[in-house]
C-alpha positions as protocol buffer text, in pm:
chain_id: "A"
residue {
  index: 1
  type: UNK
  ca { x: -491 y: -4986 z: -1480 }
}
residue {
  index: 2
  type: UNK
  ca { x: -228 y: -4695 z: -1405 }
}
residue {
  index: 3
  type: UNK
  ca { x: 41 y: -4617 z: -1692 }
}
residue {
  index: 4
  type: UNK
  ca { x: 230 y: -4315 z: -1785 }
}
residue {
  index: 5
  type: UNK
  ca { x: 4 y: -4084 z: -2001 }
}
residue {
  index: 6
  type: UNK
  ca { x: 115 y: -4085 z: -2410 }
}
residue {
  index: 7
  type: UNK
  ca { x: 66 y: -3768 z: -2652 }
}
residue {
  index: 8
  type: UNK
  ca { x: -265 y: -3951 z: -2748 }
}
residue {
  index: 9
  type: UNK
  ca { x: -374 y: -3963 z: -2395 }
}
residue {
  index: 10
  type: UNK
  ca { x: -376 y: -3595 z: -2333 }
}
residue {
  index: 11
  type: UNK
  ca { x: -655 y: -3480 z: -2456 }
}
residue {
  index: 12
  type: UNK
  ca { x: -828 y: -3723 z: -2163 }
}
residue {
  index: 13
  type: UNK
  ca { x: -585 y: -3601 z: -1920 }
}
residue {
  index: 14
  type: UNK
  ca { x: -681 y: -3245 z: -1998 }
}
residue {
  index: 15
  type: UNK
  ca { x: -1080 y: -3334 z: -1985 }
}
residue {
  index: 16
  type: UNK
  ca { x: -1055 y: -3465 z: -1643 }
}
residue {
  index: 17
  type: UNK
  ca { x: -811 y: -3156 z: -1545 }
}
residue {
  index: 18
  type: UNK
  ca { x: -1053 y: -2890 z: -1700 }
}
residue {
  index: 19
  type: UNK
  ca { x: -1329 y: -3064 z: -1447 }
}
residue {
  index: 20
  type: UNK
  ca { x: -1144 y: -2942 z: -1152 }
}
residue {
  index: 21
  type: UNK
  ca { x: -1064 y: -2608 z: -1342 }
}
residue {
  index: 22
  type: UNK
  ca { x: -719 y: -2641 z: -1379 }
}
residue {
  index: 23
  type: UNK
  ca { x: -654 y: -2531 z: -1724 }
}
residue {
  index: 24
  type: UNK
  ca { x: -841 y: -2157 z: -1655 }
}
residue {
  index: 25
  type: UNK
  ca { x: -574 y: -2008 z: -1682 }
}
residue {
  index: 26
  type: UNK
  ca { x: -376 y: -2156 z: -1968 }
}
residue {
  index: 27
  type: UNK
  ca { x: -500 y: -2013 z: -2316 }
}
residue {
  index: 28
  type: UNK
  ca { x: -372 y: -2340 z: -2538 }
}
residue {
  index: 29
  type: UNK
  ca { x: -104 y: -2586 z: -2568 }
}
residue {
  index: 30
  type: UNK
  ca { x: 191 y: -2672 z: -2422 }
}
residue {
  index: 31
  type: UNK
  ca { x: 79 y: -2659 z: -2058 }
}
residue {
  index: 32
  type: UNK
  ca { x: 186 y: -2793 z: -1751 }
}
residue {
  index: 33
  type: UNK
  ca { x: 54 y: -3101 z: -1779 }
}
residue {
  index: 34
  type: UNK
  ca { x: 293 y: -3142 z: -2092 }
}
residue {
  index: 35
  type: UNK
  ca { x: 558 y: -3033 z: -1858 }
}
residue {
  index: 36
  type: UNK
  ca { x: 471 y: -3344 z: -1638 }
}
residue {
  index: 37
  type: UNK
  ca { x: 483 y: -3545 z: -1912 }
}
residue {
  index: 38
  type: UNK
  ca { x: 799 y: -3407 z: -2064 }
}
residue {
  index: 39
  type: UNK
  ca { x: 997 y: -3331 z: -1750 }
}
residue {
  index: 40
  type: UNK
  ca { x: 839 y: -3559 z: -1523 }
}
residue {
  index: 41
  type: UNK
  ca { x: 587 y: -3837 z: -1491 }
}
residue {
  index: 42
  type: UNK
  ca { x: 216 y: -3771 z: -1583 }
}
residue {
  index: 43
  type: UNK
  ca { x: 10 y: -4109 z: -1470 }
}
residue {
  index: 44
  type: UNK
  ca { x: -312 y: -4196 z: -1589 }
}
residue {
  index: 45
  type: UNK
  ca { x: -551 y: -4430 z: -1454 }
}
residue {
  index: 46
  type: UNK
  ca { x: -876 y: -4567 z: -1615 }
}
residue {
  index: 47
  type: UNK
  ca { x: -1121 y: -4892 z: -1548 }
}
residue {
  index: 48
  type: UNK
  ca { x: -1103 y: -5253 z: -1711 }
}
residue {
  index: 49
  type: UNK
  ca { x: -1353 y: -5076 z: -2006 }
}
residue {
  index: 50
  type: UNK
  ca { x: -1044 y: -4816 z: -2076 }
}
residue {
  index: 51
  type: UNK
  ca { x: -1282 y: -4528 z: -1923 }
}
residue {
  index: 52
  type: UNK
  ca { x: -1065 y: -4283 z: -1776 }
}
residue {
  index: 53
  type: UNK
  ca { x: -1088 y: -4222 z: -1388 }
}
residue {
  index: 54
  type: UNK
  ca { x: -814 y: -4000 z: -1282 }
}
residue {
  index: 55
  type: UNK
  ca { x: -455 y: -3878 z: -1350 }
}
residue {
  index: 56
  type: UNK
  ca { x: -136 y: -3749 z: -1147 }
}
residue {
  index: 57
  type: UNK
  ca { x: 198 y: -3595 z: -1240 }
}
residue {
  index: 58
  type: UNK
  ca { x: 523 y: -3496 z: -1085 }
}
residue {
  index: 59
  type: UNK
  ca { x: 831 y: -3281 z: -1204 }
}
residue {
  index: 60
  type: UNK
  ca { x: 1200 y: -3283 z: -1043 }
}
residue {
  index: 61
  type: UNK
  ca { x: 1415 y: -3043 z: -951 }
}
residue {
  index: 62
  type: UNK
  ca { x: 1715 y: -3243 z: -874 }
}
residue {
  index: 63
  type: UNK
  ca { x: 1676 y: -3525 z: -641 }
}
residue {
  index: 64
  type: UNK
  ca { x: 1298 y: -3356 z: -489 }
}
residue {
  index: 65
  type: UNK
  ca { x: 1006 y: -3517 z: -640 }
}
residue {
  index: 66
  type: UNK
  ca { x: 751 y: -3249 z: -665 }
}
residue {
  index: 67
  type: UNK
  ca { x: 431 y: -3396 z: -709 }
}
residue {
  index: 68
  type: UNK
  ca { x: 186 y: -3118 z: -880 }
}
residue {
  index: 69
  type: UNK
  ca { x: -116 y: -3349 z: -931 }
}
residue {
  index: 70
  type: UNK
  ca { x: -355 y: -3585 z: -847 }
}
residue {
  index: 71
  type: UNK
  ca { x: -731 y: -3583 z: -933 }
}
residue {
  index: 72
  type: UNK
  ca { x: -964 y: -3843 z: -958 }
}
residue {
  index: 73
  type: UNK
  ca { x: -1295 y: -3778 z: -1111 }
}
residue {
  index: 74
  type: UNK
  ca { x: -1555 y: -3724 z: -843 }
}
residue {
  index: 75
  type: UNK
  ca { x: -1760 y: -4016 z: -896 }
}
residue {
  index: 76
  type: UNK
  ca { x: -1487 y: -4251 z: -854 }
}
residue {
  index: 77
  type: UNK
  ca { x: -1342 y: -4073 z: -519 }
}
residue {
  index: 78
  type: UNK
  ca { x: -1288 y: -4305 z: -218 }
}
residue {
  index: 79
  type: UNK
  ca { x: -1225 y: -4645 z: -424 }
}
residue {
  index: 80
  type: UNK
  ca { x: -867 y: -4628 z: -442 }
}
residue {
  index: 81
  type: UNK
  ca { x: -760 y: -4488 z: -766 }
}
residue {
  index: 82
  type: UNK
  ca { x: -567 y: -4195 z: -579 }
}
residue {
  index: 83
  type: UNK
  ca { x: -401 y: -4412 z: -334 }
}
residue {
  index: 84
  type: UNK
  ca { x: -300 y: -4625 z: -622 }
}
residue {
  index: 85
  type: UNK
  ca { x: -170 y: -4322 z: -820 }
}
residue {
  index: 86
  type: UNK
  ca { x: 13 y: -4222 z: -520 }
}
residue {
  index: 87
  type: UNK
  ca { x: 154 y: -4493 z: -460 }
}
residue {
  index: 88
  type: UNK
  ca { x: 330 y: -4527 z: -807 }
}
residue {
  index: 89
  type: UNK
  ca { x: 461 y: -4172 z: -842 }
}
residue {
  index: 90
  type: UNK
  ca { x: 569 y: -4134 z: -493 }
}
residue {
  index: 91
  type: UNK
  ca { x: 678 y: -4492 z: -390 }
}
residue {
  index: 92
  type: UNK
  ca { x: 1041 y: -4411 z: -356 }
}
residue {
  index: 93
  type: UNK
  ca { x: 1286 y: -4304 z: -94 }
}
residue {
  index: 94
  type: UNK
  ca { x: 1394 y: -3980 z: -177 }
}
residue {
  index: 95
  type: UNK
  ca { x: 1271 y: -3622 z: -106 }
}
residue {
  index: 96
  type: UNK
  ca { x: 928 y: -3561 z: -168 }
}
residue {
  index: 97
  type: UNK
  ca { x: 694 y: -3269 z: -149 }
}
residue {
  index: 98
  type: UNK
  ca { x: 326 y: -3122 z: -231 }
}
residue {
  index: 99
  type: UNK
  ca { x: 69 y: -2881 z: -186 }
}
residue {
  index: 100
  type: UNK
  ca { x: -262 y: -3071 z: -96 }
}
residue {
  index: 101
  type: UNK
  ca { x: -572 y: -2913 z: -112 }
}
residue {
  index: 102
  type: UNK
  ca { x: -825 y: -2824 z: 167 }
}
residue {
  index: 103
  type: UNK
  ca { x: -1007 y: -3160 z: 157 }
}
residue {
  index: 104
  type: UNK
  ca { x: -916 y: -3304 z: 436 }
}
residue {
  index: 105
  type: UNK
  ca { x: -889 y: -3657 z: 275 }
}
residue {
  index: 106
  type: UNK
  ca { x: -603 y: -3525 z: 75 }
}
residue {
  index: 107
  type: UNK
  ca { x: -389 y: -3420 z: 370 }
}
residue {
  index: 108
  type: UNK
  ca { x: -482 y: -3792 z: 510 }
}
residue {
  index: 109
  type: UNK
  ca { x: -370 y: -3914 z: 202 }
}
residue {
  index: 110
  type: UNK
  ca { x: -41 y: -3756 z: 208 }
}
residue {
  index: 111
  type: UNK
  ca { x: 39 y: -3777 z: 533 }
}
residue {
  index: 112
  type: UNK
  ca { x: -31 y: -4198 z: 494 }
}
residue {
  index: 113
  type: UNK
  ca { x: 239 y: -4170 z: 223 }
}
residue {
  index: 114
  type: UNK
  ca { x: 526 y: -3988 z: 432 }
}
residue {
  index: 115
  type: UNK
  ca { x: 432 y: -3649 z: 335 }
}
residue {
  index: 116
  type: UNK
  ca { x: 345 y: -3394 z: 661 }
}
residue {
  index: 117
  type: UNK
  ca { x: 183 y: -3030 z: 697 }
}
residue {
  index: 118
  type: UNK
  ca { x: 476 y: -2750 z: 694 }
}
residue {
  index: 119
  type: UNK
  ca { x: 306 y: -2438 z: 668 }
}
residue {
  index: 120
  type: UNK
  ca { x: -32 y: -2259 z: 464 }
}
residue {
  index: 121
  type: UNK
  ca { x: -28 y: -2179 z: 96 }
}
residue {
  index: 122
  type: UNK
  ca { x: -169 y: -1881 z: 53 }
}
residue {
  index: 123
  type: UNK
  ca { x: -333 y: -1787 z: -305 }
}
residue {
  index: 124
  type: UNK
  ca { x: -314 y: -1405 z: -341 }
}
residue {
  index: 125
  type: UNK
  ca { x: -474 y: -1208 z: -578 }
}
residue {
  index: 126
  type: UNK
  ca { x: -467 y: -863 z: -622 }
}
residue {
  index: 127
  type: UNK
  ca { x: -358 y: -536 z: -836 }
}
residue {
  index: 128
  type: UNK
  ca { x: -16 y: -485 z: -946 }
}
residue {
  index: 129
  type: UNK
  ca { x: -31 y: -53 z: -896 }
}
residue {
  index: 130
  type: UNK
  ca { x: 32 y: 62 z: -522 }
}
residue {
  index: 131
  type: UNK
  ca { x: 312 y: -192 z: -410 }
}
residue {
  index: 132
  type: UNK
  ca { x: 645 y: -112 z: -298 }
}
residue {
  index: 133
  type: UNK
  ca { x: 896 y: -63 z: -642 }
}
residue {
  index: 134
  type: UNK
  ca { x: 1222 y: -222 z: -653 }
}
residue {
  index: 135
  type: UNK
  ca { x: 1431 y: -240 z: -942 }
}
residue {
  index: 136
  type: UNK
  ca { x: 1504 y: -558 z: -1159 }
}
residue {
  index: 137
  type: UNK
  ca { x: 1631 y: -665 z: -1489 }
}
residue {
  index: 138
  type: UNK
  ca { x: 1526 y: -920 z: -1797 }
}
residue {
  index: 139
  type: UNK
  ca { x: 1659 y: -1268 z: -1727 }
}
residue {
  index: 140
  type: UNK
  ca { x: 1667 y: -1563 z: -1868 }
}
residue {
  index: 141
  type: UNK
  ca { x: 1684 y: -1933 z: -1751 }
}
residue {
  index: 142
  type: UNK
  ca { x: 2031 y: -1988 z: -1745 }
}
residue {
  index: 143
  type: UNK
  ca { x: 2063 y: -1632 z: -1522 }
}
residue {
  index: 144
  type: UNK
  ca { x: 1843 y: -1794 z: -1253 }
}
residue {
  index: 145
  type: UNK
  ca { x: 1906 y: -2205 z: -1266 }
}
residue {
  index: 146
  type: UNK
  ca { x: 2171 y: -2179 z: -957 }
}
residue {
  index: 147
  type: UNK
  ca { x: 1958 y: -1962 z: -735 }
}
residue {
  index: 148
  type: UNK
  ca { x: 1644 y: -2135 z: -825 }
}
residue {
  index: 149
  type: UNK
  ca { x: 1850 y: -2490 z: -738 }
}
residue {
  index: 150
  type: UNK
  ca { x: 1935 y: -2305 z: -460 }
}
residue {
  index: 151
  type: UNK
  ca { x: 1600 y: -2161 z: -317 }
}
residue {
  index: 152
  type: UNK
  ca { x: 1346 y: -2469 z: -446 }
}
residue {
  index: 153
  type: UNK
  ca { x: 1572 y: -2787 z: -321 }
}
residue {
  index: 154
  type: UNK
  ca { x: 1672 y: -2913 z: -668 }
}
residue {
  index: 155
  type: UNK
  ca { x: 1783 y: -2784 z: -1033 }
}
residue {
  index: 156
  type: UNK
  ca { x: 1583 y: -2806 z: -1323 }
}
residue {
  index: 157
  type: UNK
  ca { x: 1713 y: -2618 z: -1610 }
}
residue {
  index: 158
  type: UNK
  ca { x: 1493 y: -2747 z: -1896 }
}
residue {
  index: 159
  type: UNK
  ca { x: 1212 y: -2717 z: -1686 }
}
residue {
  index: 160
  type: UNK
  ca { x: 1287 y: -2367 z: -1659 }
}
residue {
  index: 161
  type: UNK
  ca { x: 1389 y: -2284 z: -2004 }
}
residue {
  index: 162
  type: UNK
  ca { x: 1059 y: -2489 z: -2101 }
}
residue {
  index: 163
  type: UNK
  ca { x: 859 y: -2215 z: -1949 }
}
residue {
  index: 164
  type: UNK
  ca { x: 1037 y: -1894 z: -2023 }
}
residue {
  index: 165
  type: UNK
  ca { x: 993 y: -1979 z: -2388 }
}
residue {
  index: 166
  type: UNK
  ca { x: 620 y: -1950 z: -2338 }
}
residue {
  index: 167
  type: UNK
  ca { x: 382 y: -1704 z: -2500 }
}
residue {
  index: 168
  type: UNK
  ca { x: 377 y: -1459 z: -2206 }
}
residue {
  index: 169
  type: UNK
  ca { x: 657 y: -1534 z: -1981 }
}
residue {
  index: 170
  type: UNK
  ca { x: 886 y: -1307 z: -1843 }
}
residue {
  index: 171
  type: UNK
  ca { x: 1161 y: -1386 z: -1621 }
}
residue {
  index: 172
  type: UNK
  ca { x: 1300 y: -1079 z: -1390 }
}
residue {
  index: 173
  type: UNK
  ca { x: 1655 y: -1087 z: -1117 }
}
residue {
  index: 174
  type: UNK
  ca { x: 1846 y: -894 z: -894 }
}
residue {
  index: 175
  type: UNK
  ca { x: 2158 y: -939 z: -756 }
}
residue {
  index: 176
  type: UNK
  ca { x: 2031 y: -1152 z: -503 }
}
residue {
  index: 177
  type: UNK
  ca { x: 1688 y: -1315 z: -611 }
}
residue {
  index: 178
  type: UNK
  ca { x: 1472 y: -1349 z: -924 }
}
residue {
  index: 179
  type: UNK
  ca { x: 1110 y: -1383 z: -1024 }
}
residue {
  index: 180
  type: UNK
  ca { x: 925 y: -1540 z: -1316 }
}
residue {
  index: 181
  type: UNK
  ca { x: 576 y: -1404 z: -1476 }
}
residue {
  index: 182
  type: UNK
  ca { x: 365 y: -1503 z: -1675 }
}
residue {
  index: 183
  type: UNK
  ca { x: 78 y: -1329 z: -1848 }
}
residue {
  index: 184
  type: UNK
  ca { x: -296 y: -1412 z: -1913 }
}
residue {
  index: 185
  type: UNK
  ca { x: -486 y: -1135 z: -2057 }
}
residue {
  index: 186
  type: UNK
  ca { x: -490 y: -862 z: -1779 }
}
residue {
  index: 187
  type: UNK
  ca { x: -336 y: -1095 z: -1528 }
}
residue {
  index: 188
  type: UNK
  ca { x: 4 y: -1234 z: -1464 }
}
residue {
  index: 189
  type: UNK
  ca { x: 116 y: -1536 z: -1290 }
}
residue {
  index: 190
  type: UNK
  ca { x: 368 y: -1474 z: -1031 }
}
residue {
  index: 191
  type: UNK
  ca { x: 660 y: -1788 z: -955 }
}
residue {
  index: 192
  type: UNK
  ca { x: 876 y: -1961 z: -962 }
}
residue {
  index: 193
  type: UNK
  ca { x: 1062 y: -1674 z: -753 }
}
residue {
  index: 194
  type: UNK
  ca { x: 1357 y: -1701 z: -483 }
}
residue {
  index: 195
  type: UNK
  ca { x: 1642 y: -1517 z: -343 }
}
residue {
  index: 196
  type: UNK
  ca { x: 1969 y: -1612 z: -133 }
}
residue {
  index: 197
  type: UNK
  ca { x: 1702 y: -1446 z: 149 }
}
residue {
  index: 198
  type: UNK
  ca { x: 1375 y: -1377 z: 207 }
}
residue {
  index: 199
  type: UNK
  ca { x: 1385 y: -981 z: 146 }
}
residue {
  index: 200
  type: UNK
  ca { x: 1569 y: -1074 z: -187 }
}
residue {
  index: 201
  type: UNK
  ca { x: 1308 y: -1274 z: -287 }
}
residue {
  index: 202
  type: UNK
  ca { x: 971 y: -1029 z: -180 }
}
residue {
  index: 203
  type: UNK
  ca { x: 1206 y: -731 z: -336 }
}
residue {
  index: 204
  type: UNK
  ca { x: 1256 y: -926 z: -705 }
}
residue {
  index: 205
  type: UNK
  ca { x: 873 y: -996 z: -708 }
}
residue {
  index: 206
  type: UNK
  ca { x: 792 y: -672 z: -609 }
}
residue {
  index: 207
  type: UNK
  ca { x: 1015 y: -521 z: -901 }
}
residue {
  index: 208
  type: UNK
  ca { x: 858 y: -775 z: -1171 }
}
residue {
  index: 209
  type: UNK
  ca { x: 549 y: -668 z: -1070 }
}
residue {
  index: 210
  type: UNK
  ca { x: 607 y: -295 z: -1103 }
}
residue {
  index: 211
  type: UNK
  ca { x: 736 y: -342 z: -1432 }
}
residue {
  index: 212
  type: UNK
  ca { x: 434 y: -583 z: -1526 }
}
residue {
  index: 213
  type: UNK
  ca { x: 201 y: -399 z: -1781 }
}
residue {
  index: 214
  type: UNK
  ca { x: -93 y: -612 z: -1637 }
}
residue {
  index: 215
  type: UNK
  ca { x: -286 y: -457 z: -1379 }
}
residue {
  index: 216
  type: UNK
  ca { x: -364 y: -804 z: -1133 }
}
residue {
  index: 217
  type: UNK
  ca { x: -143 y: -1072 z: -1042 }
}
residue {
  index: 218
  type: UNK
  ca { x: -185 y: -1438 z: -861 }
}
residue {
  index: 219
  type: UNK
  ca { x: 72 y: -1558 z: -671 }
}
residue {
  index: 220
  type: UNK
  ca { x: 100 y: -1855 z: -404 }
}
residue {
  index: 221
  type: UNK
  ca { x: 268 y: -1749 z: -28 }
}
residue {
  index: 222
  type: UNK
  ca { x: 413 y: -1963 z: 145 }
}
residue {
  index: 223
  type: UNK
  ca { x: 268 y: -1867 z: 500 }
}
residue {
  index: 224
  type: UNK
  ca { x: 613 y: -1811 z: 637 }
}
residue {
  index: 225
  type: UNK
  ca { x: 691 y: -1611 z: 354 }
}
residue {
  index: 226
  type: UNK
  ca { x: 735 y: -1214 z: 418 }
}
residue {
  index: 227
  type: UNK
  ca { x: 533 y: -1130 z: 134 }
}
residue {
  index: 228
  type: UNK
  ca { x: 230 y: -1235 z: 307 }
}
residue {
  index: 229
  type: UNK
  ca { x: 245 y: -941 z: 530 }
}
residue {
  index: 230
  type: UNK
  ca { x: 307 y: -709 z: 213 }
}
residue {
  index: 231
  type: UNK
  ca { x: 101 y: -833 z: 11 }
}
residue {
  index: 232
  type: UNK
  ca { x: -242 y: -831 z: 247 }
}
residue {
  index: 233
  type: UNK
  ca { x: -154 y: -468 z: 362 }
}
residue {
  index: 234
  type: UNK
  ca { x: -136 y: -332 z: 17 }
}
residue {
  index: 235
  type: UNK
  ca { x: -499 y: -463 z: 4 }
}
residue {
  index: 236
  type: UNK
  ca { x: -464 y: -824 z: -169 }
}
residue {
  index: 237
  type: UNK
  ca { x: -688 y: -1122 z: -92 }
}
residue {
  index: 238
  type: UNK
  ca { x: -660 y: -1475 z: -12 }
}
residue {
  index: 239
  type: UNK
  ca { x: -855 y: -1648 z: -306 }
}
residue {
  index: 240
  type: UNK
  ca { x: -758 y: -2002 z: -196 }
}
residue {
  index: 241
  type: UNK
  ca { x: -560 y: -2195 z: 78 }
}
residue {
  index: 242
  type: UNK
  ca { x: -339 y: -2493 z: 56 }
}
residue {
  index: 243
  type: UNK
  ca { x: -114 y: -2672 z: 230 }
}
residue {
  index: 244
  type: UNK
  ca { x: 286 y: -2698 z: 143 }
}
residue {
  index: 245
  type: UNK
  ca { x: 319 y: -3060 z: 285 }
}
residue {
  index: 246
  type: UNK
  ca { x: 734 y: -3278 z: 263 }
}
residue {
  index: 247
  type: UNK
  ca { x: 863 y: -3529 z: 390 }
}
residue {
  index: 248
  type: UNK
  ca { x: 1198 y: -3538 z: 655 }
}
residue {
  index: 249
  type: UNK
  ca { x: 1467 y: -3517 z: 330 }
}
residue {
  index: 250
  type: UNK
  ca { x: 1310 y: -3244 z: 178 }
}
residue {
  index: 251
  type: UNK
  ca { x: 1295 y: -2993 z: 433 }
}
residue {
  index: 252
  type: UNK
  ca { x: 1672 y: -2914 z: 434 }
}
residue {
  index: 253
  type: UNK
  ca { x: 1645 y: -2897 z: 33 }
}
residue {
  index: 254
  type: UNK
  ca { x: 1300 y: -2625 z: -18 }
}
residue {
  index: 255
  type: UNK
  ca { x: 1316 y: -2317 z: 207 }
}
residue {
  index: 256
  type: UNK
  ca { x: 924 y: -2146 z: 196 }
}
residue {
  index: 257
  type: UNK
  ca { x: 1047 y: -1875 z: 336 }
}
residue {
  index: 258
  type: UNK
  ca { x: 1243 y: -1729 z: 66 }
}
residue {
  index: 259
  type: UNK
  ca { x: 1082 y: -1940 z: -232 }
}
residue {
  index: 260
  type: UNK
  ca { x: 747 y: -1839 z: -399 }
}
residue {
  index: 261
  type: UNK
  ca { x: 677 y: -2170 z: -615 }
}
residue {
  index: 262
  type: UNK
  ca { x: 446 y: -2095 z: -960 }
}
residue {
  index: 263
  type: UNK
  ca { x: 110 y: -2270 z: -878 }
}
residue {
  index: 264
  type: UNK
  ca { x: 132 y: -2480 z: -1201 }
}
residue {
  index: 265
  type: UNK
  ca { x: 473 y: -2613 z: -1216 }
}
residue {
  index: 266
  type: UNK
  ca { x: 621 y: -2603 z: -854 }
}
């Protein structure tokens, strides 16, 4: 049985997601699987006994389905729960888009449903001090909703103001591009970030960054992205690889080279 997850359900959506260690870097509630639910769809899935197997969630931004999860608890792999999830939160004609994971039955998966490889994501980590500086200003949401529209392939203003009300989130623009962080501890969180161009983006990171009290940072590259190069020569570290996977009508809407999306939310 698959049906959208209720407030009572999430502390069985979050078991299953702290399996797979997605919550390690949230400290608390909300999260983004809250945003799913609130701004999005967040499906669960469980057996004829009401055990729970699996759960996936999307978010918009405008007419792009982004579709930010889909786990299925290891024992059940392989008997259809995912397909069945996917299936119901992506069985619709318009734009579509995700990053699937290095197991190679996810990409399968995807690519079944419409979806096809565009480039790497690239999980960086790495210290904030010895990066190029640029300079940047405080932001809020409603500063950044048109470039972000502009840069990701669909607005999402309450999705946005959502997360720069946070504990920890700070949101940073130029005149041409913008960056959003958010901070864990000694850590931030780098994304969403864009620009009207792909220097404008990399130079509004960069300046969030410099201005960032915490001493690392994680951030997810698209491959085509020029931060890549940047990034790896000040002595960052691929942690992780994904893979940014659309389908035909999203990939005049999202533009990876000039759009760092947060890991979390898209």
């Amino acid at each position: 049985m698959i049906r959208a997850a209720r407030i009572d359900d999430m502390p069985a959506v979050r078991k299953i997601a702290t399996r797979f260690g997605l919550l390690s870097t949230w400290c608390g509630t909300p999260d983004f699987l809250d945003a799913e639910r609130f701004f999005g769809r967040l499906l669960l899935a469980s057996d004829d006994a009401g055990a729970e197997l699996g759960f996936g969630g999307t978010l918009r931004r405008g007419s792009l389905t982004h579709l930010g999860d889909l786990f299925v608890l290891p024992e059940r792999q392989s008997s259809g729960v995912g397909r069945a999830l996917l299936t119901d939160l992506l069985g619709h004609d318009e734009p579509r888009m995700t990053f699937a994971s290095s197991d190679p039955r996810a990409v399968a998966l995807y690519v079944r449903h419409g979806l096809f490889p565009w480039t790497p994501l690239l999980y960086l980590k790495g210290p904030t001090a010895g990066l190029p500086k640029r300079e940047v200003r405080p932001a809020g949401a409603d500063d950044i909703t048109a470039l972000d529209a502009e840069a990701s392939g669909g607005a999402r203003h309450a999705t946005l103001a959502w997360y720069a009300g946070l504990p920890g989130v700070a949101i940073y623009a130029t005149d041409g591009g913008y960056a959003a962080l958010r901070r864990t501890d000694d850590e931030v969180t780098v994304g969403p970030a864009g620009g009207n161009t792909p220097q404008e983006c990399a130079n509004a990171v960069l300046g969030a960054l410099a201005v960032s009290p915490a001493r690392n940072a994680r951030i997810a590259v698209p491959g085509t992205h020029p931060l890549v190069g940047i990034l790896l020569a000040a002595g960052w570290r691929i942690a992780d690889m994904d893979t940014l996977m659309g389908d035909d009508a999203s990939r005049g809407l999202v533009h990876p080279d000039r759009y760092i999306p947060n890991p979390d939310i898209g």
